[in-house]
Backbone bond lengths (Angstrom), bond angles and torsions (degrees), N, CA, C in turn:
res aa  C-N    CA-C-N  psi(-1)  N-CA   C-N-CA  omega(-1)  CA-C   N-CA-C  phi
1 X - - - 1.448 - - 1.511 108.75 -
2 X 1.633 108.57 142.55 1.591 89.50 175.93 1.549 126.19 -118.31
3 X 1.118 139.32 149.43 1.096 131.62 -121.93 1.459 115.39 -98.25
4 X 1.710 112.28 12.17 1.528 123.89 159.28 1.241 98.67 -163.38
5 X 1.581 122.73 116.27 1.408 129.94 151.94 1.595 127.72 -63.63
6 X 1.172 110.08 141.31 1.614 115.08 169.87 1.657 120.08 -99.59
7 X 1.421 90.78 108.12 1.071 102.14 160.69 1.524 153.31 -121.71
8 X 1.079 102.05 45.64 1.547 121.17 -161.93 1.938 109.87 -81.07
9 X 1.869 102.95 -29.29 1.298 92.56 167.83 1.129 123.55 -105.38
10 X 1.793 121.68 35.57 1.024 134.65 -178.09 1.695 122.92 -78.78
11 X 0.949 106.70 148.53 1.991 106.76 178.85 1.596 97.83 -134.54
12 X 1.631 89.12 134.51 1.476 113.88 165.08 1.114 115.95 -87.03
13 X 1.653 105.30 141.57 1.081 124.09 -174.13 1.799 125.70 153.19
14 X 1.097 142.07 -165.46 1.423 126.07 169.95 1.428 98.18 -76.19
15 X 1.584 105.74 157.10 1.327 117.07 -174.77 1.511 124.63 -92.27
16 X 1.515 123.23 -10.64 1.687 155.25 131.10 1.507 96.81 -88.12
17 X 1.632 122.57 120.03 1.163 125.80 153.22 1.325 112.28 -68.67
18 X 1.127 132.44 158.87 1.497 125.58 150.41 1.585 123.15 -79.06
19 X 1.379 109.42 136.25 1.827 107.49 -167.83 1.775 85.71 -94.43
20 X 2.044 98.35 139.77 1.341 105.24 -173.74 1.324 131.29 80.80
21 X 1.331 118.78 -5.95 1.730 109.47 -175.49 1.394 84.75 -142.44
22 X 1.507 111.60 155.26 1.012 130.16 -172.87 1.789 105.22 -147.30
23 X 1.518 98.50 124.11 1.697 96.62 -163.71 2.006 96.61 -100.45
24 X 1.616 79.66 140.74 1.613 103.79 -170.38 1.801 99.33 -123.94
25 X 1.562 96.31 167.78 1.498 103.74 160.50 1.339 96.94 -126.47
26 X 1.157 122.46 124.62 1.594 132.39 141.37 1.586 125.86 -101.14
27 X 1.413 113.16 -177.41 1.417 129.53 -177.79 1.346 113.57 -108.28
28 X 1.108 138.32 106.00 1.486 148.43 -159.42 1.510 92.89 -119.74
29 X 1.607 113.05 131.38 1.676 119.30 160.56 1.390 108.80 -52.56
30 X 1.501 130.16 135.02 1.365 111.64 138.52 1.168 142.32 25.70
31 X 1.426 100.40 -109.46 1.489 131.93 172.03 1.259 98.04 -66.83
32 X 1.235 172.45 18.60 1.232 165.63 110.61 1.772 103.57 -53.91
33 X 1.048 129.58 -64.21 1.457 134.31 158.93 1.367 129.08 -30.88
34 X 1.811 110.25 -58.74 1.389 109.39 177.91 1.732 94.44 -86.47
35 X 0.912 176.91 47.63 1.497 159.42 117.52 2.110 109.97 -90.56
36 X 1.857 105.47 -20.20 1.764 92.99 152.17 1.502 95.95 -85.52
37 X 1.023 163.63 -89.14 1.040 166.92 170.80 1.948 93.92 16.95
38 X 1.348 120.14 -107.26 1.311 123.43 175.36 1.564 106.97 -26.04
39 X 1.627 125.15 -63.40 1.410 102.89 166.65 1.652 131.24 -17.48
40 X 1.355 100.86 -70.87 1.551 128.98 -164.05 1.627 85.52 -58.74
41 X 0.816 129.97 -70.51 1.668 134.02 -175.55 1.242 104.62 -21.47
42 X 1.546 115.50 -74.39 1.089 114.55 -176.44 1.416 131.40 -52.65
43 X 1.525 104.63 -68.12 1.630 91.82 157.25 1.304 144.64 -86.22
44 X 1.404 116.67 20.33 1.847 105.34 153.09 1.043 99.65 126.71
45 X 1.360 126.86 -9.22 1.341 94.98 -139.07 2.090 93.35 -141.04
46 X 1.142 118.38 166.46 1.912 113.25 -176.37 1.758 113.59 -53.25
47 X 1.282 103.18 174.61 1.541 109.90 -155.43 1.662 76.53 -97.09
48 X 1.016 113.60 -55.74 1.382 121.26 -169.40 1.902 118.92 -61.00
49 X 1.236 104.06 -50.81 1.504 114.20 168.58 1.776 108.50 -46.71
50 X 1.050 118.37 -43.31 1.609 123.97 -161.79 1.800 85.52 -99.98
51 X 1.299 152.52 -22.11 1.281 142.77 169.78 1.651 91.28 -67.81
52 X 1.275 131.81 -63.90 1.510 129.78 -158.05 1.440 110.72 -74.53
53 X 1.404 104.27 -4.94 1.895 110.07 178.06 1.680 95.04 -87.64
54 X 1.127 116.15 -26.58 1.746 129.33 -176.55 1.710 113.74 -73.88
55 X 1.315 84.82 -35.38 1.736 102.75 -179.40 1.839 107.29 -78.21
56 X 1.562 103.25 -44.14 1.444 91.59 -175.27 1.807 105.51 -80.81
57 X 1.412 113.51 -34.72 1.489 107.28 162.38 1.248 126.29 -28.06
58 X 1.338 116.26 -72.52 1.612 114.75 169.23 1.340 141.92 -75.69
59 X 1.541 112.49 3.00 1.445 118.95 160.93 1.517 110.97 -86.05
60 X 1.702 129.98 -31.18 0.882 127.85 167.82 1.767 117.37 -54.30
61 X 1.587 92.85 -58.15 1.958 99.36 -179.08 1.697 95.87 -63.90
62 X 1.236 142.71 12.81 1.578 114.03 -158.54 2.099 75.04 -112.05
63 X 1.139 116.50 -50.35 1.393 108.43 169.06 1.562 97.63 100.29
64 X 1.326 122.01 -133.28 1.735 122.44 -174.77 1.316 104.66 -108.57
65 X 1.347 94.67 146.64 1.482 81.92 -175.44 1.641 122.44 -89.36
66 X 1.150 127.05 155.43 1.541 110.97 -156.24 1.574 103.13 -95.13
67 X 1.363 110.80 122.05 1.459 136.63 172.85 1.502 126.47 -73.67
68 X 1.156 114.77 -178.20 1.661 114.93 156.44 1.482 105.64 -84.99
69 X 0.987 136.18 -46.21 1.153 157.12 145.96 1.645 107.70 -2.07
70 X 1.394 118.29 -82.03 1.061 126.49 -178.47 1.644 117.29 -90.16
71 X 0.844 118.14 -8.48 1.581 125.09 151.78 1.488 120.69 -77.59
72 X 1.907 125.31 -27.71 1.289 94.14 163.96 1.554 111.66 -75.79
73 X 1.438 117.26 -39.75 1.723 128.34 -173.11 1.347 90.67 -45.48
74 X 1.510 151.26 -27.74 1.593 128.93 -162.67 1.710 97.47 -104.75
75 X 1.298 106.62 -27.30 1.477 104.09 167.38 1.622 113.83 -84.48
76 X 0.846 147.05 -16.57 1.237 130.02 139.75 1.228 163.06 -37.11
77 X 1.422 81.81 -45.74 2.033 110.48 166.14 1.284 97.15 -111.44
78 X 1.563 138.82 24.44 1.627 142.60 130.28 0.948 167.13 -36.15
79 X 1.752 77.17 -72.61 1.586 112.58 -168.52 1.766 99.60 -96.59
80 X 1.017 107.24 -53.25 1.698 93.51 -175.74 1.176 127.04 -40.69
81 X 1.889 108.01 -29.46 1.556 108.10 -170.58 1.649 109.11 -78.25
82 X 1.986 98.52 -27.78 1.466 94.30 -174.17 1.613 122.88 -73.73
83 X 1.547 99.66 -18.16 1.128 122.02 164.20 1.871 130.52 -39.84
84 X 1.235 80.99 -65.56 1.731 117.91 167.16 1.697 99.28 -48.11
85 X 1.312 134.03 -70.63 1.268 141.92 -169.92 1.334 98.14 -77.82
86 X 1.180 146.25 -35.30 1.637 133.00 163.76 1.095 110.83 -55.94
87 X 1.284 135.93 -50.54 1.323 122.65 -177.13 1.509 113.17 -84.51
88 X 1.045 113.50 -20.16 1.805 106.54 172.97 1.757 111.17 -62.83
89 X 1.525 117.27 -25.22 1.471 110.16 -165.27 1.426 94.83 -115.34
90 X 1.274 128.43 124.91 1.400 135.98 -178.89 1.666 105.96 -62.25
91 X 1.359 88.20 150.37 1.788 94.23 -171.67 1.724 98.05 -93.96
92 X 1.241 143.28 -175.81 1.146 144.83 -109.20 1.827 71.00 -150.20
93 X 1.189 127.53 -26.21 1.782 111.85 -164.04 1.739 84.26 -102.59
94 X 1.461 135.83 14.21 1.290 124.70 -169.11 1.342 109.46 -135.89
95 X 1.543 124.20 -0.09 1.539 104.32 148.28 1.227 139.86 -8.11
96 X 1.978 101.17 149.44 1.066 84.57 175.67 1.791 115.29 -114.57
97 X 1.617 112.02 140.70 1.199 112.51 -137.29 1.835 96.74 -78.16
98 X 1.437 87.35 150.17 1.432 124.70 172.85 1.838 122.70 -25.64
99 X 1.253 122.88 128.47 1.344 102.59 -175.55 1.705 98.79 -83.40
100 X 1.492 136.56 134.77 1.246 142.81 170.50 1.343 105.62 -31.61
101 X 1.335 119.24 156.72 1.694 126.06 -169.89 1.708 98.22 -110.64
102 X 1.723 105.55 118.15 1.382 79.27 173.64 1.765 125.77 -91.37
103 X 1.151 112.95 151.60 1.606 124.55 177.03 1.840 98.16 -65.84
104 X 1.259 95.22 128.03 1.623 119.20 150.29 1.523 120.16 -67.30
105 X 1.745 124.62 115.42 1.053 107.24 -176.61 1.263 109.49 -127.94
């Protein structure tokens, strides 16, 4: 052993980083905590591993998020067609009017 190490170009931190994860502190409810918690219990497996399987679940199902951007592009290639089919089917205030009833006299 030698009898003073140098460490001046040293960095803190774990000594294997982990590739891909990046450790945070957040604020978790309670009851959001103890029910992954009881999850994880049951099946086997970390509280945390099965929270970040939850996290990538719903960023996948949540999809893009909707813009101005992509709300005019879907109204664009939309509206003309709904357009097209509104005016092909008569609206209900545009009948066509009634022939008069005649009176018996």
């Amino acid at each position: 052993m030698k009898a003073e190490y140098d460490f001046s170009g040293a960095k803190r931190g774990a000594v294997i980083p982990q590739k891909g994860k990046t450790r945070i502190s957040i604020f978790i409810d309670n009851a959001v905590l103890d029910a992954f918690r009881s999850r994880a219990e049951r099946a086997g497996t970390g509280y945390q591993t099965m929270m970040n399987d939850a996290l990538k679940e719903y960023l996948a199902d949540a999809g893009q998020p909707l813009t101005e951007k992509l709300l005019r592009q879907v109204l664009r290639q939309e509206l003309p067609e709904y357009i097209a089919q509104a005016s092909a089917v008569p609206s209900k205030g545009t009948a066509k009017p009634r022939a008069k009833a005649t009176t018996r006299r």
